[in-house]
C-alpha positions in Angstrom: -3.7 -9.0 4.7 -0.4 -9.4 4.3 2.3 -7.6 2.3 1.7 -10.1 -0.6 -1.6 -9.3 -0.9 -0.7 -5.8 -3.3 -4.2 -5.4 -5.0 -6.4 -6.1 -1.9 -4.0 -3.8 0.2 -4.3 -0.7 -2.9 -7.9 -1.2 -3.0 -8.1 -0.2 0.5 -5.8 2.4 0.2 -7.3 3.7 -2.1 -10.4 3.8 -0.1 -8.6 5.3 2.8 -6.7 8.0 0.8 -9.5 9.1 -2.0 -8.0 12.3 -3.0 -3.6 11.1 -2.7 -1.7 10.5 -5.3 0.3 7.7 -5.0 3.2 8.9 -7.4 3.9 11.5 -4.1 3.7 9.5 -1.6 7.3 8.2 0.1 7.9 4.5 0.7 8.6 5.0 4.7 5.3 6.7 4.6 3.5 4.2 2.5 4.8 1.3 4.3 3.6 2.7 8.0 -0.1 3.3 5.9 -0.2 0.0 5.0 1.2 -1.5 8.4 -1.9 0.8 10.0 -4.4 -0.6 7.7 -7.6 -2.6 9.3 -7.0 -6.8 8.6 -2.8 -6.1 8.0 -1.6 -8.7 10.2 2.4 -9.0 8.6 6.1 -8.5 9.8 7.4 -5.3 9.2 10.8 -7.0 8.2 8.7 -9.1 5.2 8.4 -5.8 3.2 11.2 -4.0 1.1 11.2 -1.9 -2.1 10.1 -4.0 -4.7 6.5 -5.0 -2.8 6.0 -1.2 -1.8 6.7 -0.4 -5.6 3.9 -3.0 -6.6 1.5 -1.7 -3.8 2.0 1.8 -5.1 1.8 1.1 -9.1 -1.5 -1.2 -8.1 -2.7 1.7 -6.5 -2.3 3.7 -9.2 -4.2 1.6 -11.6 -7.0 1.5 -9.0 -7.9 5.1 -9.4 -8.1 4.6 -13.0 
């Protein structure tokens, strides 16, 4: 995965943190989640606000 890959990365999120909200969660937290995520194989540098905001509202409308 990489950090382009926002609805395969909320899916496992979402797996991985059944009962988080994501509205709560912090971007520097979010990012390391993602970063320690099985298959993530990205730069840490490749990411900034506007993917983790995509990762998070994907993430959201995957626990609809």
């Amino acid at each position: 995965m990489k950090w382009v890959d926002v609805n395969e990365i909320a899916i496992e999120l979402s797996e991985k943190y059944p009962e988080t909200d994501p509205l709560t969660v912090r971007f520097t937290d979010l990012k390391q989640w993602v970063e320690l995520l099985d298959g993530f194989e990205d730069e840490p540098d490749h990411c900034g606000e506007k993917i983790l905001e995509a990762i998070q509202m994907a993430w959201l409308d995957e626990m609809d």
